[in-house]
TORMI-757893 format. One record per residue: residue in one letter; y, x, z of N, C-alpha, C in turn; residue number from 1. Coordinates in steps of 0.001 Angstrom, whole numbers. Atoms other than C-alpha are relative to their C-alpha. Layout:
<dolos>
{a; {Y; X; Z}; {Y; X; Z}; {Y; X; Z}; NUM}
...
</dolos>
This chain:
<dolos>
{x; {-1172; 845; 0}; {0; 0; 0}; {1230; 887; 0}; 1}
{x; {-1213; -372; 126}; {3341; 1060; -1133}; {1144; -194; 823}; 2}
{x; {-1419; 834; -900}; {6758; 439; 996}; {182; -1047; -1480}; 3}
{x; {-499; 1183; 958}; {7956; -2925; -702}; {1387; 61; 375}; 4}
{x; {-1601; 375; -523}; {11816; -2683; -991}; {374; -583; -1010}; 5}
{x; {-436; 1121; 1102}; {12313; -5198; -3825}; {-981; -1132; -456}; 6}
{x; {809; 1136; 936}; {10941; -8256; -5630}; {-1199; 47; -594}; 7}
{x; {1033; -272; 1090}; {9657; -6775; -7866}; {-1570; 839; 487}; 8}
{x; {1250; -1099; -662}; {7529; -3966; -5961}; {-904; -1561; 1226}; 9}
{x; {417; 890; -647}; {6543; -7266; -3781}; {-969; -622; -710}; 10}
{x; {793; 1052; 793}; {5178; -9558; -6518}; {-1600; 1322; -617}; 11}
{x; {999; -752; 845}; {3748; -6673; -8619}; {-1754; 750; 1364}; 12}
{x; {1238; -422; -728}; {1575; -5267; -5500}; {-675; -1320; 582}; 13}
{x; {1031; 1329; -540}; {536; -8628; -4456}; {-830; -786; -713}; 14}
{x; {991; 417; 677}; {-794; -9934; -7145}; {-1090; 639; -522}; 15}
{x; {1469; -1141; 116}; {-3631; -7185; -7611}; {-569; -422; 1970}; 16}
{x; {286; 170; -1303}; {-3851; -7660; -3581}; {-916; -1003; 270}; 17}
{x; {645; 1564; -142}; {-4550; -11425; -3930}; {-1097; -100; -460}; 18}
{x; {1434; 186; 822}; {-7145; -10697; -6462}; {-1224; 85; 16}; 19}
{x; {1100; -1120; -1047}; {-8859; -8022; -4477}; {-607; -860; 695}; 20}
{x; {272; 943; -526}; {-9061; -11096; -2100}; {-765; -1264; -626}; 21}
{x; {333; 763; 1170}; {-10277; -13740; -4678}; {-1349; 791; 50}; 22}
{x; {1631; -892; 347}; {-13264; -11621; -5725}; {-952; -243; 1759}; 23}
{x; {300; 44; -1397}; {-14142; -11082; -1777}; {-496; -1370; 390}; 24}
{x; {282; 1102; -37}; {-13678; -14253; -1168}; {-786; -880; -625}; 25}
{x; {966; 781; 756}; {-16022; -16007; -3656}; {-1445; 40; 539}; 26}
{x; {645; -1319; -418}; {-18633; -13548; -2024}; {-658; -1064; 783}; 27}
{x; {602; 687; -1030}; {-18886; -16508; 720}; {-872; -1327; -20}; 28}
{x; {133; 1615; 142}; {-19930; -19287; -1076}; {-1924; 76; -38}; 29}
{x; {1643; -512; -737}; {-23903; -17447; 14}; {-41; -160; 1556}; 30}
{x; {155; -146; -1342}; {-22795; -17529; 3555}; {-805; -1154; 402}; 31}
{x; {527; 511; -773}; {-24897; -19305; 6165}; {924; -1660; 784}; 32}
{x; {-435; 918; -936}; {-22367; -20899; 8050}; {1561; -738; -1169}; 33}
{x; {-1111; 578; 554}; {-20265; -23669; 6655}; {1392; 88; 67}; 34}
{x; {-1807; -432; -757}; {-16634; -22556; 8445}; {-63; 1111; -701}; 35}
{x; {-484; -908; 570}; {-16888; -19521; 6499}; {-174; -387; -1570}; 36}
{x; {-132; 883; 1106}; {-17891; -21368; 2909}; {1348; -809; -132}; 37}
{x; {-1413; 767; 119}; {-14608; -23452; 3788}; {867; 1038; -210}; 38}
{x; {-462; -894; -54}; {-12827; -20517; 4721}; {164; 674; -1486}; 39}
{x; {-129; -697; 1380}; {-13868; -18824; 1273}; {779; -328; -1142}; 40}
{x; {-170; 680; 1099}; {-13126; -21586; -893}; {1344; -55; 520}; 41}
{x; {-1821; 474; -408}; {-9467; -22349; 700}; {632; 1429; -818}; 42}
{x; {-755; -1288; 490}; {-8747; -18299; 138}; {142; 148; -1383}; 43}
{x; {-285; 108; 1334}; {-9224; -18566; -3458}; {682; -889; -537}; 44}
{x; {-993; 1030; 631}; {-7782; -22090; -4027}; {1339; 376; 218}; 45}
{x; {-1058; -574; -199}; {-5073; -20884; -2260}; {695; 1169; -928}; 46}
{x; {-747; -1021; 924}; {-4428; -17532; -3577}; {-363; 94; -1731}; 47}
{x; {-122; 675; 1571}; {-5455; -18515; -7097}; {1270; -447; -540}; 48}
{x; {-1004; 863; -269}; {-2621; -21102; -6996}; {1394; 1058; -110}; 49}
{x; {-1013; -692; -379}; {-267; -18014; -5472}; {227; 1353; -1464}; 50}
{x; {-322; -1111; 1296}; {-1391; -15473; -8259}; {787; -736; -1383}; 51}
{x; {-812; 376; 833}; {-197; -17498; -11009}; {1340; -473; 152}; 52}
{x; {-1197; 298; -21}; {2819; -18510; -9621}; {777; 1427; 299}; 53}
{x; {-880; -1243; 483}; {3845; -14809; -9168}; {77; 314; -1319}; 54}
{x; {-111; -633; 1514}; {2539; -13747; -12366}; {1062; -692; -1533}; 55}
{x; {-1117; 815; 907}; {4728; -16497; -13863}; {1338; 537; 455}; 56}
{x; {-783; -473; -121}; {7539; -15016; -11993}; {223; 1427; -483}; 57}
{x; {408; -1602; 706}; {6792; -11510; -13191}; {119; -302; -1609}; 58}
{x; {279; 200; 996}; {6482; -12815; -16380}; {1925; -322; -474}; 59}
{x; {-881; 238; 509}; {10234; -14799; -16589}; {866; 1155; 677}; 60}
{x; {-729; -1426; -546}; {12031; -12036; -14070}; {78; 1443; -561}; 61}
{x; {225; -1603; 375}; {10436; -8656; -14990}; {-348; 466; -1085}; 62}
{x; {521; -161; 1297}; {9275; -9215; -18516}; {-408; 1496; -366}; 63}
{x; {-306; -1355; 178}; {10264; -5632; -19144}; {-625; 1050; 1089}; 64}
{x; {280; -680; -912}; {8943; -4138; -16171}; {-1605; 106; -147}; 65}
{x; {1664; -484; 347}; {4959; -2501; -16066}; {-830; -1310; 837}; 66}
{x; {962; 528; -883}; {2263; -5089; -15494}; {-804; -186; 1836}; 67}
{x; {903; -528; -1375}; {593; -5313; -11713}; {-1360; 753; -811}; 68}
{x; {1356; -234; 142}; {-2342; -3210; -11485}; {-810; 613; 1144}; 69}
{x; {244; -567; -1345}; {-4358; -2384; -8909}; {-120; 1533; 202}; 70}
{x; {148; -1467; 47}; {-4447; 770; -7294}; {-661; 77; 1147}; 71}
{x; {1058; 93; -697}; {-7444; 255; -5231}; {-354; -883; 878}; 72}
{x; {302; 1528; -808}; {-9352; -2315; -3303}; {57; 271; 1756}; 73}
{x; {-256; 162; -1659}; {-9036; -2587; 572}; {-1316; -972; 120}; 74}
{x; {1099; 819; -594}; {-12278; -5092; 490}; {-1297; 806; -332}; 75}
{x; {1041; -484; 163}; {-15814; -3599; 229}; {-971; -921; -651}; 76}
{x; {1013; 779; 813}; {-18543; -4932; -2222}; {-676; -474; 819}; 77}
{x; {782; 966; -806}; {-20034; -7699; -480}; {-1195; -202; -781}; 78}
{x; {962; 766; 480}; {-22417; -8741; -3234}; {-1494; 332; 655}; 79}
{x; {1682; -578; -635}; {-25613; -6821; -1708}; {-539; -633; 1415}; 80}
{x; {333; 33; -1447}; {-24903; -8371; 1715}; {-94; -1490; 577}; 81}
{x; {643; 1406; -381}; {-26166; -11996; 3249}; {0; -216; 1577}; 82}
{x; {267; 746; -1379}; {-26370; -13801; 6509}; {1393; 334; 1025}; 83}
{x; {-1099; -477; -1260}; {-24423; -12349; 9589}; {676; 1367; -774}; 84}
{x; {-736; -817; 481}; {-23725; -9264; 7714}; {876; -373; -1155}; 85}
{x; {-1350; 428; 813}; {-21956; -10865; 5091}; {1458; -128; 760}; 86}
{x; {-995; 444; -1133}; {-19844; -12410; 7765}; {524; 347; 659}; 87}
{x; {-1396; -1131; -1083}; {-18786; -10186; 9817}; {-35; 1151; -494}; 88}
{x; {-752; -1250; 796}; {-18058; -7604; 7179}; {1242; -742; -645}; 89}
{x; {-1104; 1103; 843}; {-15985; -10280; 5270}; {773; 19; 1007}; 90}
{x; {-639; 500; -949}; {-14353; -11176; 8524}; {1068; 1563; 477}; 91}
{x; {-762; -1702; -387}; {-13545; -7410; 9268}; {633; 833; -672}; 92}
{x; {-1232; -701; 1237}; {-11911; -6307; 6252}; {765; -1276; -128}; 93}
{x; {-1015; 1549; 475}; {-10110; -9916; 5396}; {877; 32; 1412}; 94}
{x; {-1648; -3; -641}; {-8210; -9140; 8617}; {786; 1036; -190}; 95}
{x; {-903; -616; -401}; {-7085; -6078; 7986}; {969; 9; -1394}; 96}
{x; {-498; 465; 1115}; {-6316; -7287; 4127}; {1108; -823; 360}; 97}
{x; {-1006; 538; -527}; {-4422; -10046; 5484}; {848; 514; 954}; 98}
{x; {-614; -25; -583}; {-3013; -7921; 7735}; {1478; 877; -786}; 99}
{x; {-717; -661; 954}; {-1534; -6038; 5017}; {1044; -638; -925}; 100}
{x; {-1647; 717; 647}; {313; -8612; 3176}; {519; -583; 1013}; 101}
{x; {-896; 434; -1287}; {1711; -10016; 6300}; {1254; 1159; -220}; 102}
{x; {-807; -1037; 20}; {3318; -6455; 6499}; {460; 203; -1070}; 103}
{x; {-453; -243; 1258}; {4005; -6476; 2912}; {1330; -1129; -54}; 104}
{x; {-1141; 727; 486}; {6047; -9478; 2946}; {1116; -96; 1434}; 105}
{x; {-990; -225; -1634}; {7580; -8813; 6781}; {1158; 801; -1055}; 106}
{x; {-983; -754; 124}; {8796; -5847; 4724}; {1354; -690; -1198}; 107}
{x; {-1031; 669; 1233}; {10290; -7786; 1434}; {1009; -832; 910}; 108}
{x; {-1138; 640; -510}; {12365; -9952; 3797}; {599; 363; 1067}; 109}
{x; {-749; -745; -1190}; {13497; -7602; 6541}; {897; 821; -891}; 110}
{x; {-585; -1438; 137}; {14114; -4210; 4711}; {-5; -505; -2024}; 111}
{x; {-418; -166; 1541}; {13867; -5383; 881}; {1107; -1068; -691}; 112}
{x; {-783; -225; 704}; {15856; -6047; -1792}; {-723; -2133; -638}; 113}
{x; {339; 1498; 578}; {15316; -10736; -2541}; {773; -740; -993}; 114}
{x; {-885; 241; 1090}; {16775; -11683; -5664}; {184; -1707; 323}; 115}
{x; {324; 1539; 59}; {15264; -15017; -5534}; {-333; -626; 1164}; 116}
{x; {248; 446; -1102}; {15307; -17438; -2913}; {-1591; -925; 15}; 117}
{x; {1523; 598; -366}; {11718; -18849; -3868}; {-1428; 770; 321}; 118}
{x; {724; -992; -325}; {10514; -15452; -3529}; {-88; 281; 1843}; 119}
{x; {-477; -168; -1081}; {11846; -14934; 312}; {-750; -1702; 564}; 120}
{x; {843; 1438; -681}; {10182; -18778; 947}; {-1480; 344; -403}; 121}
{x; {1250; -224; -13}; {6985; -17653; -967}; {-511; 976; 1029}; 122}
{x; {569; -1178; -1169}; {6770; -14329; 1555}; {-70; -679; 1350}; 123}
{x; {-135; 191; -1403}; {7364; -16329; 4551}; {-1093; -1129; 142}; 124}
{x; {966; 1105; -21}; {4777; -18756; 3626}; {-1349; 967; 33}; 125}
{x; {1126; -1126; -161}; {2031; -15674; 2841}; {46; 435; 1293}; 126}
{x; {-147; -484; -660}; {3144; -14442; 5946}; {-585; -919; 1065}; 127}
{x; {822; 1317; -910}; {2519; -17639; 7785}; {-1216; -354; 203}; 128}
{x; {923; 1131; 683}; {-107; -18787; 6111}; {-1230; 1032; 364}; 129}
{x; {1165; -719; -361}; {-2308; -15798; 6799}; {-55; 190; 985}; 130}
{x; {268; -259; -1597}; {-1319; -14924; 10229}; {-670; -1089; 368}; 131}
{x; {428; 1362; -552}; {-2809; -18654; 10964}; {-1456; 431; -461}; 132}
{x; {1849; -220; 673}; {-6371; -17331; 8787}; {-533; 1229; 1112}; 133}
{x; {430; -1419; -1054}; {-6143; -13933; 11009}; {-445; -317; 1185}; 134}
{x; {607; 851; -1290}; {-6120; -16515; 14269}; {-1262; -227; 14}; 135}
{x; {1444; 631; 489}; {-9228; -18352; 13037}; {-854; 1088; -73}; 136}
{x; {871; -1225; 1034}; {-11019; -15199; 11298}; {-474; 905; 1128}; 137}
{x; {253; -570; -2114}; {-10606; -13465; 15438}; {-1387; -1016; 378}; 138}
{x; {427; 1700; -826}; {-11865; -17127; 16554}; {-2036; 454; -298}; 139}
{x; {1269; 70; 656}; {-15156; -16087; 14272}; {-989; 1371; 549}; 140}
{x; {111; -1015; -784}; {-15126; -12985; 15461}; {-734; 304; 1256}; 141}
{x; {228; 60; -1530}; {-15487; -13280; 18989}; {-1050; -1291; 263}; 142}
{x; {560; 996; -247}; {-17203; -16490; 18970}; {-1682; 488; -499}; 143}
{x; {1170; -278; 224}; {-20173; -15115; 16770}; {-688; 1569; -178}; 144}
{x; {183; -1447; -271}; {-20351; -11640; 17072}; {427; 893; 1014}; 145}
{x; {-344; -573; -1615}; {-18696; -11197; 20406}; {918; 1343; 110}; 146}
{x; {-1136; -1247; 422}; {-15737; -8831; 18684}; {1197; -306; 950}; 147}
{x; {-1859; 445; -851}; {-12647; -9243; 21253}; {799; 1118; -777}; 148}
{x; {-1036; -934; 564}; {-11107; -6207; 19331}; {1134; -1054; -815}; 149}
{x; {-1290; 675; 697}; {-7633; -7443; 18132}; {900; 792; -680}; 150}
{x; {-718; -961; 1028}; {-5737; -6073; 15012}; {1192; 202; 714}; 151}
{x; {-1249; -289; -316}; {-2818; -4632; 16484}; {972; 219; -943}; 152}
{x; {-1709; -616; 693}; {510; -4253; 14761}; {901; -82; 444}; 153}
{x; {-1089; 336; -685}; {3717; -3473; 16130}; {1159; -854; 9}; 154}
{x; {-1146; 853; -241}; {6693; -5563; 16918}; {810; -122; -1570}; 155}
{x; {-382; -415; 1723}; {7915; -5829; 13251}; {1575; -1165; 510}; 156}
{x; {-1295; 989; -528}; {12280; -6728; 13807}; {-191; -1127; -1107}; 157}
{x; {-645; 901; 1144}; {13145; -9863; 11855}; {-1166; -814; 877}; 158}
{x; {1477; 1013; -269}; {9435; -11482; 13126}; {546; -965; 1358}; 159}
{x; {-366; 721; -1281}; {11019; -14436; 15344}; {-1655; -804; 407}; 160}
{x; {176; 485; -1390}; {8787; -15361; 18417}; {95; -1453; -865}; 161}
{x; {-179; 1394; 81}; {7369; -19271; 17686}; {-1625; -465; -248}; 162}
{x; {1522; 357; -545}; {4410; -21524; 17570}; {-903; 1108; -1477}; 163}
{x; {703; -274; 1027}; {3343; -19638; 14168}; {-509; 1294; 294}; 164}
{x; {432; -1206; -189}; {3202; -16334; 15624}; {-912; -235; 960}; 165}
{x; {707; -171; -1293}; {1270; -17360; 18999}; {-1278; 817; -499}; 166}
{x; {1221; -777; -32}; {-1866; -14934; 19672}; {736; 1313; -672}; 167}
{x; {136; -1337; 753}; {-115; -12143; 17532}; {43; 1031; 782}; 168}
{x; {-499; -1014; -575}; {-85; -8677; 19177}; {1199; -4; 331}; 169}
{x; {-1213; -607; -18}; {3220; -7861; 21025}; {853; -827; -500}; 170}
{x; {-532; 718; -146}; {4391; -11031; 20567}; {-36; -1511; 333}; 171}
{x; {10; 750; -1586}; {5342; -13831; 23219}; {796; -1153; -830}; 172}
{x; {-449; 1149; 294}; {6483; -17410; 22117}; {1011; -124; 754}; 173}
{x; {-961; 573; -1045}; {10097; -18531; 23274}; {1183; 505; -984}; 174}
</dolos>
């Protein structure tokens, strides 16, 4: 992951990110347990949904600017792996994936550069929207594999304190 200090460096690394995720995610629709089959299928409808609406922004914004492309995966080939190990390998990289665009889009609307105001609502919705999967994805964690380890990340400024953050590391509702 790159520092994101513009739009553009935002969209372009996220949509290879999302994809990385997508692939991963499909991965579950072998799992055992139905909460992670839901789980799977939401992450793709979801970020499916999210990749084309960047790549459409990339497309009328940056025309001119170099394609996304990835520059390596953060998830590990699941296809070989079944049952509990599917599951809590999926579960153990997909937080620290999600923990990565969290921090990707903390950074586009703290420290970068937001042209567009549907860009600065799309980051705060990725941002949301996963810290709430990272809750759950713990929940699975601890509940079926008896992981209490908790992704830490530090106090990131701009991140207001509220019901969306509750449970995060190093930060307190109020």
């Amino acid at each position: 992951m790159h520092p994101v200090t513009n739009e553009y460096d935002y969209l372009s690394q996220m949509v290879p990110h999302h994809e990385d995720a997508i692939i991963a995610a499909r991965q579950l629709q072998r799992s055992n347990r139905p909460e992670m089959r839901q789980l799977g299928q939401s992450i793709v409808t979801t970020q499916t949904t999210e990749v084309a609406r960047m790549k459409g922004w990339l497309e009328r914004w940056y025309r001119q600017s170099p394609a996304p492309s990835p520059s390596g995966t953060t998830m590990p080939d699941l296809s070989g792996l079944s049952g509990d190990q599917l599951d809590r390998t999926f579960l153990q990289y997909m937080i620290r994936h999600h923990m990565m665009a969290i921090m990707m889009s903390q950074q586009l609307l703290i420290h970068g550069e937001v042209r567009h105001a549907e860009v600065a609502a799309f980051a705060r919705e990725v941002r949301d929207d996963q810290w709430a999967e990272v809750r759950t994805m713990r929940q699975y964690l601890a509940r079926w594999f008896g992981e209490q380890n908790r992704p830490c990340i530090p106090h990131m400024p701009g991140m207001t304190p509220g019901p969306h953050m509750s449970g995060m590391p190093g930060m307190t509702p109020g």
